[in-house]
BAFI-3210 file (N, C-alpha, C; in Angstrom, 3 decimals, decimal comma, padded with zeros to 6 digits):
// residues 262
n [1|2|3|4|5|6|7|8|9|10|11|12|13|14|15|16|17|18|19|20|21|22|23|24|25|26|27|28|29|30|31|32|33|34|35|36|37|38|39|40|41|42|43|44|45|46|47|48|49|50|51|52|53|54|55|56|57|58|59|60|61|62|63|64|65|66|67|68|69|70|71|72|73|74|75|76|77|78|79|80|81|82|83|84|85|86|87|88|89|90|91|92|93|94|95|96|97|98|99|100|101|102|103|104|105|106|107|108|109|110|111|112|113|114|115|116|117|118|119|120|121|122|123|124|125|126|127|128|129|130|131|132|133|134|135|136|137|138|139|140|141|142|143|144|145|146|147|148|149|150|151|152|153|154|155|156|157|158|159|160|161|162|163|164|165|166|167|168|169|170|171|172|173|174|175|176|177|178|179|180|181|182|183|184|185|186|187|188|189|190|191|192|193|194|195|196|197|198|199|200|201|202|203|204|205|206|207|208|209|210|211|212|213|214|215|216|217|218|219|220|221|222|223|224|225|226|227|228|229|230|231|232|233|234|235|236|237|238|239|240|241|242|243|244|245|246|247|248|249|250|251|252|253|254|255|256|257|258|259|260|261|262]
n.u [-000,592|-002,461|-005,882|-007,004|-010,297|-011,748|-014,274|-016,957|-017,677|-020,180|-021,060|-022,918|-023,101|-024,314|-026,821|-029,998|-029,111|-027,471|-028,811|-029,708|-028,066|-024,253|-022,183|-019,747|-021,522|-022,809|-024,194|-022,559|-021,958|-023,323|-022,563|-021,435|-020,141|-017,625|-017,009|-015,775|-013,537|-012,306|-011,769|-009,851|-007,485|-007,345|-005,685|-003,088|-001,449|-000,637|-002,512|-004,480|-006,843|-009,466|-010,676|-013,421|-013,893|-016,366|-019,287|-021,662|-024,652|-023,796|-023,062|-024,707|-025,137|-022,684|-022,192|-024,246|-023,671|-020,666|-021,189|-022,477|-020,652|-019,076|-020,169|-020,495|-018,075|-015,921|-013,496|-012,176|-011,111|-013,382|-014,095|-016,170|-015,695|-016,908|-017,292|-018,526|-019,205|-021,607|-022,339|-021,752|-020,132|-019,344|-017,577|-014,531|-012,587|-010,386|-008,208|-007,836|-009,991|-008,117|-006,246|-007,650|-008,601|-006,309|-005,571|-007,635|-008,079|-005,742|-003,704|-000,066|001,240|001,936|-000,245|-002,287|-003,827|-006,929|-009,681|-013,284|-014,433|-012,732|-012,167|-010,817|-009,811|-007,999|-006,727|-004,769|-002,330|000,275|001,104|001,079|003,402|005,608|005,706|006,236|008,957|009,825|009,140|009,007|006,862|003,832|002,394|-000,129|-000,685|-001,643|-001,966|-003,883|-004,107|-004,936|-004,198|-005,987|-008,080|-006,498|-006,410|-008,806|-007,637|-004,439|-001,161|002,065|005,472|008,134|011,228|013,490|013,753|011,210|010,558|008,912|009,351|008,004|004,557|001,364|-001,125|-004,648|-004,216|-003,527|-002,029|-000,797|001,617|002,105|000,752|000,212|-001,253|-001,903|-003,463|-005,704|-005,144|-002,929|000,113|001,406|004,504|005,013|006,738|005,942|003,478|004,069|004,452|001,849|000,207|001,514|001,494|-001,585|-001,686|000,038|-001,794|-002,561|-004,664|-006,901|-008,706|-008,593|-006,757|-004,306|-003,062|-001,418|000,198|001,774|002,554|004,499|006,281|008,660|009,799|010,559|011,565|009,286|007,478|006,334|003,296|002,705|-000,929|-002,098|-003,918|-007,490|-008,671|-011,019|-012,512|-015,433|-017,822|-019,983|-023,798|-023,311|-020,659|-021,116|-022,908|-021,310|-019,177|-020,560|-021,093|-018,626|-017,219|-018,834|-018,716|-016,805|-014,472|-013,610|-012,310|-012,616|-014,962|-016,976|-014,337|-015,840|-016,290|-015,050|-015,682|-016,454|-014,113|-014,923]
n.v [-016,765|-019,527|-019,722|-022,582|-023,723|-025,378|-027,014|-029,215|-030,826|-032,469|-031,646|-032,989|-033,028|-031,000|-030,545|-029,889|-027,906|-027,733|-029,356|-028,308|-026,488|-025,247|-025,626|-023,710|-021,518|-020,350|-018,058|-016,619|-013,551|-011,999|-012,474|-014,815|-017,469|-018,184|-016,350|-014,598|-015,679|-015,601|-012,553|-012,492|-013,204|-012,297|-010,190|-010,894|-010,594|-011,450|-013,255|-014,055|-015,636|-017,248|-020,645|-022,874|-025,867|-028,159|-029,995|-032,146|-031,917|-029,352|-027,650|-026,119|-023,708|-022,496|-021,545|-019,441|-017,709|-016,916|-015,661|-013,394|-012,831|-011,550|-010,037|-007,976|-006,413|-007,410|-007,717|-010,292|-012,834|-016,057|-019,291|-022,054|-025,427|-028,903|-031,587|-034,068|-036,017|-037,198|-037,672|-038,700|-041,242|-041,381|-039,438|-037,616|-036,923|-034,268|-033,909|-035,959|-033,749|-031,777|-032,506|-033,112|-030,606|-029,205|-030,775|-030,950|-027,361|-027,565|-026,650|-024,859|-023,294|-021,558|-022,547|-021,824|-023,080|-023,668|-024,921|-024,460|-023,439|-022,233|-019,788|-016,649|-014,314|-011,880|-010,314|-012,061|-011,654|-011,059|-014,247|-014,612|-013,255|-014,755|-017,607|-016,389|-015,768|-018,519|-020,234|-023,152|-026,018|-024,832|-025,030|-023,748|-023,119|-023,478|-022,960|-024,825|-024,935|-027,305|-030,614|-032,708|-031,811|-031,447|-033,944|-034,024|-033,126|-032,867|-033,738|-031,784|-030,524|-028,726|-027,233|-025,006|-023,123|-023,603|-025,483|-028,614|-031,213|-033,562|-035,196|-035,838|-037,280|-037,236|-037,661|-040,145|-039,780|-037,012|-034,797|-032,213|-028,830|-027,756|-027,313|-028,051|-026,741|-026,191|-024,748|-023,995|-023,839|-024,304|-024,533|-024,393|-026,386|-028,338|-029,581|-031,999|-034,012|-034,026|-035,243|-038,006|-038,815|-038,984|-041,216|-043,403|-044,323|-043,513|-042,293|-040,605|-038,277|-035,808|-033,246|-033,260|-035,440|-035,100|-033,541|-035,168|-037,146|-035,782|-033,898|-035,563|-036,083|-033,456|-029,692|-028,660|-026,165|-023,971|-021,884|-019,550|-018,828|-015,889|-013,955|-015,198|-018,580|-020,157|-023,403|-024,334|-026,754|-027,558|-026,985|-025,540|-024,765|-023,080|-020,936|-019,895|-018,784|-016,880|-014,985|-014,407|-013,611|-011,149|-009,260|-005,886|-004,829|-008,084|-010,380|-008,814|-007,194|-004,142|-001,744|000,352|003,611|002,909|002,362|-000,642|-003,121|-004,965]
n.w [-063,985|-062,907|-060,792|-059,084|-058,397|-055,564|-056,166|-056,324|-054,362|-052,213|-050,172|-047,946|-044,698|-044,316|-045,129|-045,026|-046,000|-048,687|-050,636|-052,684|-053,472|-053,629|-051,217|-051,436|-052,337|-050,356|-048,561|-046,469|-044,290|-046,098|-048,282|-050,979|-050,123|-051,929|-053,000|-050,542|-050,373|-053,093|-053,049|-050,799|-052,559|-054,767|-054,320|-055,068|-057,858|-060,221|-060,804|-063,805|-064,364|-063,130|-062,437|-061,720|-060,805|-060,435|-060,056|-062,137|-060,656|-059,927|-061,431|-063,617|-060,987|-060,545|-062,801|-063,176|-061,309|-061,799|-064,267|-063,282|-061,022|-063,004|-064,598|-062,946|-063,242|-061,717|-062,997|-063,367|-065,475|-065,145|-065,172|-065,724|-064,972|-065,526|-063,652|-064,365|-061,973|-060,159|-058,065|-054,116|-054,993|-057,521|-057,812|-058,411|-056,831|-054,685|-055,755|-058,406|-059,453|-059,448|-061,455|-063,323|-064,567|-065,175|-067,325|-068,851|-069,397|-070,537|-069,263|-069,207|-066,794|-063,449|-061,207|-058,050|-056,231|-054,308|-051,854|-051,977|-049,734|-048,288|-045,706|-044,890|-042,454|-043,680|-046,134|-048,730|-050,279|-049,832|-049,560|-052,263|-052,746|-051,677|-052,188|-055,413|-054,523|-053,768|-055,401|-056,077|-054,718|-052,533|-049,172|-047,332|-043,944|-040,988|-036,904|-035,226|-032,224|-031,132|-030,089|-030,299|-032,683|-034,805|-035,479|-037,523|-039,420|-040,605|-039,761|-039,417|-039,807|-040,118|-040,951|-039,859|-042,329|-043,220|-044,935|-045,307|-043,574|-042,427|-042,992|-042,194|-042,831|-041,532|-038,961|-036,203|-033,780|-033,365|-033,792|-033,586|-033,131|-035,888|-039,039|-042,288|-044,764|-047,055|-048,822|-051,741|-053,725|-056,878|-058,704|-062,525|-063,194|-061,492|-062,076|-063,552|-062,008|-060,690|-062,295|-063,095|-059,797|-060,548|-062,067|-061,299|-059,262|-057,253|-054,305|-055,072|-054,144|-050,846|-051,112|-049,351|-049,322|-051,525|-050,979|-049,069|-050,777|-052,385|-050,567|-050,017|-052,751|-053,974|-052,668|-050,635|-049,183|-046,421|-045,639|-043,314|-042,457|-042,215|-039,424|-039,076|-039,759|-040,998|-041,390|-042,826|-042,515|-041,068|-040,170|-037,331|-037,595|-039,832|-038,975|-036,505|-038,624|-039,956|-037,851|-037,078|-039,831|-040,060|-038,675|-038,043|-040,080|-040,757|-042,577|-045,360|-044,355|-043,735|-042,049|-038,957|-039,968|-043,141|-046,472|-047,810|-049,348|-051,430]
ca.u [-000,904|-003,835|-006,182|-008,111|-011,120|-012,048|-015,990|-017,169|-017,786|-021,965|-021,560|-023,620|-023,108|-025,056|-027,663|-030,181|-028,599|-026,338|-029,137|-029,710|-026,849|-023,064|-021,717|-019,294|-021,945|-024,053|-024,273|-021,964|-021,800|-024,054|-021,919|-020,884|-018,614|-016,351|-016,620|-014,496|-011,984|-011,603|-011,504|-008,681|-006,738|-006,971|-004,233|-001,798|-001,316|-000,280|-003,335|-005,264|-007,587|-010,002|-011,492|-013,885|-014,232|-017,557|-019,822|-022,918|-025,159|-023,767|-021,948|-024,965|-025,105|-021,322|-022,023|-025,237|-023,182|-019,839|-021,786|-023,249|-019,880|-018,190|-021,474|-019,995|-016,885|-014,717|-011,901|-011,092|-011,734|-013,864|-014,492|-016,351|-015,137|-017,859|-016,310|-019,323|-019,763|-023,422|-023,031|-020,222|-020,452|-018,725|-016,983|-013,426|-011,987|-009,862|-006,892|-008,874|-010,294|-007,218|-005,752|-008,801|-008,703|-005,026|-005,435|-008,805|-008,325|-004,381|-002,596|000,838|001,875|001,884|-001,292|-002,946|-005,219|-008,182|-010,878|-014,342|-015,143|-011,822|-012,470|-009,612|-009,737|-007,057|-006,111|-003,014|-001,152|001,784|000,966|001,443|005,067|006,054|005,521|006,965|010,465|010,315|009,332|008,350|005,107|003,944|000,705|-000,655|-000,491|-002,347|-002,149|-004,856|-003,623|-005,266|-003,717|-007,089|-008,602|-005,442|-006,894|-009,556|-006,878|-003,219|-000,312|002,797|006,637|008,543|012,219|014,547|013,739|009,808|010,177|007,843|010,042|007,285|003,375|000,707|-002,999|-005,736|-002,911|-004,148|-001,330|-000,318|003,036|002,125|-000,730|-000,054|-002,058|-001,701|-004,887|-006,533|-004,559|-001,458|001,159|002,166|004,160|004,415|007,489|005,776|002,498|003,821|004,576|000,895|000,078|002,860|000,841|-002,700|-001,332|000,196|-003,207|-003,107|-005,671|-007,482|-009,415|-007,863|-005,401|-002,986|-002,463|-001,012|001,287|002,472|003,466|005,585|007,412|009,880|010,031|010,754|011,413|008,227|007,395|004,743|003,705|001,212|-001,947|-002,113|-005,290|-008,265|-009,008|-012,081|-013,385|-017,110|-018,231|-021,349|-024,357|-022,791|-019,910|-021,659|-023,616|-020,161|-018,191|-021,068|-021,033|-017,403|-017,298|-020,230|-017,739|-016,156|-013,086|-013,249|-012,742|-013,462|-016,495|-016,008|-014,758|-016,100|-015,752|-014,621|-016,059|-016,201|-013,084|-015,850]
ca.v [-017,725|-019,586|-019,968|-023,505|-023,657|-026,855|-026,831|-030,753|-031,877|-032,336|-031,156|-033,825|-032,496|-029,471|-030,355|-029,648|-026,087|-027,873|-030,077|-027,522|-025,386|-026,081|-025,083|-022,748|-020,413|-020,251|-017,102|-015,759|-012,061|-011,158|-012,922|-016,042|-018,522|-018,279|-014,412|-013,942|-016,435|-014,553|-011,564|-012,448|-014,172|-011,458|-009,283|-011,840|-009,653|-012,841|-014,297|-013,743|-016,858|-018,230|-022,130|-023,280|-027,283|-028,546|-031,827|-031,925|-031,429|-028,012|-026,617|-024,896|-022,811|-021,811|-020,730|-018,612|-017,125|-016,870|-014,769|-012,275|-011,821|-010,709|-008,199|-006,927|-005,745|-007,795|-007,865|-011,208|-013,866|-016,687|-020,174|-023,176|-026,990|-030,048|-033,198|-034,879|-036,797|-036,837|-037,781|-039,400|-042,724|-041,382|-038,352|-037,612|-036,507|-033,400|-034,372|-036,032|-033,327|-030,486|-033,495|-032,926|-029,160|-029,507|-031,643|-029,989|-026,411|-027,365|-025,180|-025,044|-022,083|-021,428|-022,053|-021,540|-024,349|-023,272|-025,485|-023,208|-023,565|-021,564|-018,792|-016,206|-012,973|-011,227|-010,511|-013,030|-011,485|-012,095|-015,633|-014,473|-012,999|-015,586|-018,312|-016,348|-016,023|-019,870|-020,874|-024,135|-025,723|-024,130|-025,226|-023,039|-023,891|-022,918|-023,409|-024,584|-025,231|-028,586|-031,730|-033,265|-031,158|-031,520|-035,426|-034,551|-032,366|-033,601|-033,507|-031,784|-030,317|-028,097|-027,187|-023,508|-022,355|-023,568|-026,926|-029,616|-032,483|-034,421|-034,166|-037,076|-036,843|-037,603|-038,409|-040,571|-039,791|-036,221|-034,594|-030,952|-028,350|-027,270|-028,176|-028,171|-026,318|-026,731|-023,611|-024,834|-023,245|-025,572|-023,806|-024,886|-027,395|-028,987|-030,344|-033,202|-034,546|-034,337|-036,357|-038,901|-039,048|-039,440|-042,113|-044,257|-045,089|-042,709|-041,646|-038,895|-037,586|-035,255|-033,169|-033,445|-036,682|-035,229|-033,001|-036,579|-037,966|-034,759|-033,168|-036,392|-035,680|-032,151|-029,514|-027,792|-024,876|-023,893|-020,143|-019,253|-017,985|-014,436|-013,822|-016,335|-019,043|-020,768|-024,327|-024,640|-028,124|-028,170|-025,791|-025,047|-024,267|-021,729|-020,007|-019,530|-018,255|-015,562|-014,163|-014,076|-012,545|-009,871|-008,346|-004,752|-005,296|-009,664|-010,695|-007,729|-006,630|-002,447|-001,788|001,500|005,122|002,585|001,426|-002,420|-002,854|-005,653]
ca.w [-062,915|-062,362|-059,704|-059,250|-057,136|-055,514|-055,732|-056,457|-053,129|-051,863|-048,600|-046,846|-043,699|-044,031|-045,924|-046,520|-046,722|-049,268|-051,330|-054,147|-053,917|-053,219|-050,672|-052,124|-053,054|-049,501|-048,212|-044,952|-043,912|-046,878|-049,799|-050,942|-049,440|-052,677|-052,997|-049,745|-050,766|-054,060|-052,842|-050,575|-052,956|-055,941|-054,505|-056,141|-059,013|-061,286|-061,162|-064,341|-064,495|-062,199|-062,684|-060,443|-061,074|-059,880|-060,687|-062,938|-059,935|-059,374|-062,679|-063,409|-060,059|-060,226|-064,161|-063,169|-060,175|-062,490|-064,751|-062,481|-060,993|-064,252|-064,680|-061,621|-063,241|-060,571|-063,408|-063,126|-066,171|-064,239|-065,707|-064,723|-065,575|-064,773|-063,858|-064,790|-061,578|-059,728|-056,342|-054,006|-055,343|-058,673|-057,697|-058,863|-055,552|-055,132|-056,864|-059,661|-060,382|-060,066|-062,153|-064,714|-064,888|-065,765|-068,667|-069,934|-069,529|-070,997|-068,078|-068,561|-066,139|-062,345|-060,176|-057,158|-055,529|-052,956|-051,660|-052,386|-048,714|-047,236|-045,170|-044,349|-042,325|-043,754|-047,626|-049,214|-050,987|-049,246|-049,987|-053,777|-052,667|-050,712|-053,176|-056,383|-054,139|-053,475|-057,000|-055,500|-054,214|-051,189|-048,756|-046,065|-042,599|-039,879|-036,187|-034,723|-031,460|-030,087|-030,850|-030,768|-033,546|-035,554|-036,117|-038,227|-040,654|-041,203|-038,774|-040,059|-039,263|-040,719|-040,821|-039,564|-043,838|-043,061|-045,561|-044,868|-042,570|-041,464|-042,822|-042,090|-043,318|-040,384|-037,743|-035,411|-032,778|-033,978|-033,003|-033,392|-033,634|-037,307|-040,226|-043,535|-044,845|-048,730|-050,034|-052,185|-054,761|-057,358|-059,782|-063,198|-062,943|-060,352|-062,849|-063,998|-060,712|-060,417|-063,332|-062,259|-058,756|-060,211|-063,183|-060,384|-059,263|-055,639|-053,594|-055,470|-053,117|-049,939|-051,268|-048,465|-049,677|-052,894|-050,446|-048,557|-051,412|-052,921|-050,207|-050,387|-053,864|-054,240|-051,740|-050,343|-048,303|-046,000|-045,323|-042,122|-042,760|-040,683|-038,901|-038,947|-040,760|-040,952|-042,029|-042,941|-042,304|-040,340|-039,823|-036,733|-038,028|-040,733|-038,121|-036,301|-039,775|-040,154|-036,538|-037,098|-040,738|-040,098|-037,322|-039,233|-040,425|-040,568|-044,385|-046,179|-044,076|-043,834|-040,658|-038,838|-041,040|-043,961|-047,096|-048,101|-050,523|-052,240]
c.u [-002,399|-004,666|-007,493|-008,724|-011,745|-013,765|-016,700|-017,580|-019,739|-021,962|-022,752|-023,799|-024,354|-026,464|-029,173|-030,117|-027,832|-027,392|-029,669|-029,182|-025,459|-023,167|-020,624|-020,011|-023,110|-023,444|-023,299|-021,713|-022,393|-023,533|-021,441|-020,097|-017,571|-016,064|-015,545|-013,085|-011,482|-011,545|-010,421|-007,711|-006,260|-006,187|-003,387|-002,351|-001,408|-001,601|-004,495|-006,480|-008,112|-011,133|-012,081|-014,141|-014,869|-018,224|-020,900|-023,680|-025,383|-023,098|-023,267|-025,141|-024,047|-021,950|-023,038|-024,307|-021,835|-020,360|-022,199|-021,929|-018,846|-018,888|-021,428|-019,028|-015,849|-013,339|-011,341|-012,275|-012,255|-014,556|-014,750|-015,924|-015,995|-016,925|-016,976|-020,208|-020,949|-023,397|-021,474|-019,918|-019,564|-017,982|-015,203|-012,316|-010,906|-008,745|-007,005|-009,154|-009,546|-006,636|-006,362|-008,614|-006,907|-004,857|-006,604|-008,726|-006,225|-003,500|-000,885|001,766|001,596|000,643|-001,408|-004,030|-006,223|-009,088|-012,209|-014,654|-014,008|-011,829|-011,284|-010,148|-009,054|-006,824|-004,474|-002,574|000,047|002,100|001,324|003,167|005,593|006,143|006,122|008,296|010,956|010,310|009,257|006,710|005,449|002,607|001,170|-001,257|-001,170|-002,387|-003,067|-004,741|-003,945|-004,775|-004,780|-008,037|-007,762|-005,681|-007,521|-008,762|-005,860|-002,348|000,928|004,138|007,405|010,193|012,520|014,206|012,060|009,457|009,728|009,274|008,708|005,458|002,580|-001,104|-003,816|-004,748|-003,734|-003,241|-000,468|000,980|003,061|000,637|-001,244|-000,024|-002,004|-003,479|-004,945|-006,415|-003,334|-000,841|001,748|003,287|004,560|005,448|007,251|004,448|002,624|003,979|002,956|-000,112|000,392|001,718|-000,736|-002,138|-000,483|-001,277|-003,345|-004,251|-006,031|-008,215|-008,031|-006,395|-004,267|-002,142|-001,067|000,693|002,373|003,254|004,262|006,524|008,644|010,344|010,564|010,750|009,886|007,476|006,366|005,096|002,578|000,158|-001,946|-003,868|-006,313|-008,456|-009,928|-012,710|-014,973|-017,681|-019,329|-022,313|-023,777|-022,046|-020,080|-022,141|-022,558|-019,605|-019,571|-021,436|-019,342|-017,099|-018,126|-019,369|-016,809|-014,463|-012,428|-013,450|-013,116|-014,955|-016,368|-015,707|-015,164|-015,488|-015,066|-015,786|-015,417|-015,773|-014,276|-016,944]
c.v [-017,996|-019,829|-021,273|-023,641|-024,868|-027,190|-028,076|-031,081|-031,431|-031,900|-031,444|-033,678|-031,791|-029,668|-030,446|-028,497|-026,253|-029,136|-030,013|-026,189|-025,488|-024,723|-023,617|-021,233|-019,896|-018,981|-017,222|-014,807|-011,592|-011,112|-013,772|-016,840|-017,997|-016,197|-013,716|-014,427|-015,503|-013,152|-011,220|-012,953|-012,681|-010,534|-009,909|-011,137|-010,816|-013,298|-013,517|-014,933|-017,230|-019,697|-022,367|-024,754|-027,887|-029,950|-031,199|-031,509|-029,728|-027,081|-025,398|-023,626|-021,620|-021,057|-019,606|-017,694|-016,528|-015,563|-013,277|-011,882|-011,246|-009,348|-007,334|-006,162|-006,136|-007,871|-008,992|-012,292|-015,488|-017,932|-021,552|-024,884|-027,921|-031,353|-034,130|-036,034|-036,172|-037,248|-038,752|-040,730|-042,731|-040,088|-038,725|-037,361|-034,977|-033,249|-034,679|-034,846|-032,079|-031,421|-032,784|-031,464|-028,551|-029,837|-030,429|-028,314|-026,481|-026,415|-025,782|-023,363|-022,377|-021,635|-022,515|-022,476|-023,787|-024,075|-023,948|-022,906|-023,206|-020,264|-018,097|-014,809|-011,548|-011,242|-011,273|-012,739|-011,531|-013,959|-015,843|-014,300|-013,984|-017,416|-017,959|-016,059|-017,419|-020,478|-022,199|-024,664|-025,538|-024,295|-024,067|-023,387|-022,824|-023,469|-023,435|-024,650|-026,111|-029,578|-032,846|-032,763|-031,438|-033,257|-035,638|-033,578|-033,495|-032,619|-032,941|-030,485|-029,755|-027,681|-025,934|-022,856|-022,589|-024,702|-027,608|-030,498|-033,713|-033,998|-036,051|-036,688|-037,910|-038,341|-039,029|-040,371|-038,468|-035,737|-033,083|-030,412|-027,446|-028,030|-027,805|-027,838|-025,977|-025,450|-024,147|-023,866|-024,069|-025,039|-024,578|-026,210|-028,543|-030,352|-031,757|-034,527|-034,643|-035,235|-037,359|-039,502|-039,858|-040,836|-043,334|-045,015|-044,560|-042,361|-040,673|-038,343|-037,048|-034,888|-033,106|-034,350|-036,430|-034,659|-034,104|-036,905|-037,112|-034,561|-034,402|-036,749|-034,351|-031,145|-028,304|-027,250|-024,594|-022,195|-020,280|-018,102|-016,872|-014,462|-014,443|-017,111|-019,962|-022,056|-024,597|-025,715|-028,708|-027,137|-025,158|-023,917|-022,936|-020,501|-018,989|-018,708|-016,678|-014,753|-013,402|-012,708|-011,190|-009,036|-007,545|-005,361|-007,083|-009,799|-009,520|-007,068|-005,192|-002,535|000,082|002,443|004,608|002,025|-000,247|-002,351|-003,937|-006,405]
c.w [-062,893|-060,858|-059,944|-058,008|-056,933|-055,119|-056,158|-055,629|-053,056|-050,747|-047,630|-045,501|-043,440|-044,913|-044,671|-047,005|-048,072|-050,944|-052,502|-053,897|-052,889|-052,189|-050,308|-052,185|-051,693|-048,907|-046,477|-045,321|-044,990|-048,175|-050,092|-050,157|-050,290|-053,103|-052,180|-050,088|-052,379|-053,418|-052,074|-051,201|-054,522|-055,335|-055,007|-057,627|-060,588|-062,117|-062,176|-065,172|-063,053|-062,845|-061,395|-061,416|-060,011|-060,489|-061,494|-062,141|-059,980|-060,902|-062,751|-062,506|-060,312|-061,894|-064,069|-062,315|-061,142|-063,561|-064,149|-061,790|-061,634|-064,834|-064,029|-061,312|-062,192|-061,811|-063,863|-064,318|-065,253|-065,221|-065,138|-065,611|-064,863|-064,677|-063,840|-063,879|-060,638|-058,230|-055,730|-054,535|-056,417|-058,783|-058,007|-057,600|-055,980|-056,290|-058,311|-060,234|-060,925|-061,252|-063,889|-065,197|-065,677|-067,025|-069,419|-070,115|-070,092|-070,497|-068,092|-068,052|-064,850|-062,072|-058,764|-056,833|-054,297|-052,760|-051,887|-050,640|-047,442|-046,733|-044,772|-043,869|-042,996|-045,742|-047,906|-050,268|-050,975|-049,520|-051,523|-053,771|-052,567|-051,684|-054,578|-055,965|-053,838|-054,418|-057,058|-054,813|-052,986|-050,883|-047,622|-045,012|-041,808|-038,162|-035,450|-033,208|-030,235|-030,867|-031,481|-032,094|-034,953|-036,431|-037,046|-039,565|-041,073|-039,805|-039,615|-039,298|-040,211|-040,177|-040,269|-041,084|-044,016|-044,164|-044,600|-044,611|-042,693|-041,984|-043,099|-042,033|-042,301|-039,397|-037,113|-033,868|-033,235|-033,113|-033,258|-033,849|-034,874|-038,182|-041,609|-043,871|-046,537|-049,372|-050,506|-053,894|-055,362|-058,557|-061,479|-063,720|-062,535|-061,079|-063,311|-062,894|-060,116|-061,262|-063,269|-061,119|-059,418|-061,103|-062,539|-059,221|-057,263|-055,609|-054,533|-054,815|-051,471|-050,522|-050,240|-048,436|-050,804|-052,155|-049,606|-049,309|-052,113|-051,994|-049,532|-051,153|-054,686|-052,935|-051,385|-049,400|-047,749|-045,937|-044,246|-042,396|-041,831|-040,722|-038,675|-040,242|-040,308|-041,937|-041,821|-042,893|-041,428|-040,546|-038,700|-036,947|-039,217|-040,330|-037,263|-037,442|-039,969|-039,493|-036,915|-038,346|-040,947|-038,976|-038,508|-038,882|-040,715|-041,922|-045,026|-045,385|-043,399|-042,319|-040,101|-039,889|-042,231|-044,806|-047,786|-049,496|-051,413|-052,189]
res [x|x|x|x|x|x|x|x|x|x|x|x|x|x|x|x|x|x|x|x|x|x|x|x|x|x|x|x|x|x|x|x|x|x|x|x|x|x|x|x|x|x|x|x|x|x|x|x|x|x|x|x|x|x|x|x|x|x|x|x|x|x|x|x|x|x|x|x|x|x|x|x|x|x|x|x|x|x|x|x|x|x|x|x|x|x|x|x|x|x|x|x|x|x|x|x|x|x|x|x|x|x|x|x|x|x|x|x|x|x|x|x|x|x|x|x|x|x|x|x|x|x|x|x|x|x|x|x|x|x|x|x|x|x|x|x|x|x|x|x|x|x|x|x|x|x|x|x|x|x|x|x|x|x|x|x|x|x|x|x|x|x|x|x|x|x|x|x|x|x|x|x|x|x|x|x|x|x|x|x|x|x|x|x|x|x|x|x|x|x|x|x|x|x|x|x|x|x|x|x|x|x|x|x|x|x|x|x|x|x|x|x|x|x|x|x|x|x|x|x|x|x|x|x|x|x|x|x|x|x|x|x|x|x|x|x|x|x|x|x|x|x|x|x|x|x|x|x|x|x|x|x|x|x|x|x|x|x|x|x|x|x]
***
């Protein structure tokens, strides 16, 4: 299984914390952005590949950083893919570029999708189970529980077996307070259906889009993230994620009379 990491974006927001060095790689609780997300994600036993696909801007960052944490004995083979574009103007969008990493790194087996910029309290490995008993694609849902908040995600509904019914990207009139959040299980059946999608001339950008136009194509499953989950999208919001993660026991951070699993 692989794991693709969605690191491309400029993070305009935040800059100029973000205007020579992605976002991905900015420091909360005393270690990367993408460090916690791997680190909750490598209990999935499967997964023996990580891609991070980034733009020219940033490839070299992730490859200096990529380096240093294989010197670190984390275990895990770690490779970066440029998608050549320089700024939003010529960017590939998410889809585009899981699209690209598909074709160029010639994956045909199971993976794992992550934005670089997903924060989780809790280790997913259950998210690994839970996905090789459905053998289908599978996003991760989260409730956030305002309907107003839910506007600037995706609106979405789920069945009695936890299939997607009902899922609508930036609702403007939403009908519940769970969201479809930028973790996704595709497995390797499922690929050409994403080829199909970009080669019809869709949206490439916002993968939730990609999840719109599948789960009335195939059937596909949500699972609920346990414990917190955190989007990074402002300074605010960063200052918040590293009050939060610096608390023992939040993401990997030791908690009392324990050492820090990484």
């Amino acid at each position: 299984m692989k794991l693709i990491v969605l690191g491309a974006g400029y993070a305009t927001r935040l800059y100029p914390l973000t205007l020579n060095q992605p976002k991905p790689l900015l420091d909360v609780a005393g270690k990367p952005m993408l460090e916690h997300v791997l680190d909750n994600l490598t209990p999935i036993e499967e997964i023996d590949q990580v891609i991070v696909v980034t733009n020219a801007k940033f490839a070299g960052h992730f490859e200096r950083w990529a380096e240093g944490y294989g010197a670190r004995g984390r275990g895990l083979r770690v490779s970066v893919i440029n998608d050549r574009s320089t700024d939003d103007s010529n960017k590939l969008g998410a889809i585009g570029d899981l699209n690209l990493v598909l074709q160029q790194a010639e994956i045909d087996d199971d993976v794992i999708v992550v934005a670089g910029d997903n924060l989780f309290s809790e280790r997913l490995g259950a998210f690994g189970d839970f996905c090789r008993e459905k053998a289908a694609p599978v996003l991760a849902v989260y409730d956030v529980g305002d309907l107003e908040a839910i506007k600037k995600y995706n609106s979405i509904e789920v069945d009695g077996e936890g299939r997607i019914t009902f899922f609508e990207e930036k609702p403007a009139d939403p009908r519940s307070t769970l969201t479809g959040i930028a973790l996704y299980y595709y497995p390797r059946s499922a690929l050409p259906l994403i080829r199909q999608y970009i080669e019809e001339g869709n949206n490439p950008d916002q993968p939730g889009r990609l999840v719109q136009w599948l789960y009335p194509r195939t059937p596909f499953y949500t699972w609920r993230v346990p414990g917190i989950w955190y989007d990074v999208g402002s300074k605010e919001t960063l200052e918040e994620a590293n009050r939060i993660f610096s608390r023992p026991g939040v993401g990997g951070a030791p908690a009392p009379g324990k050492e820090s699993e990484g």
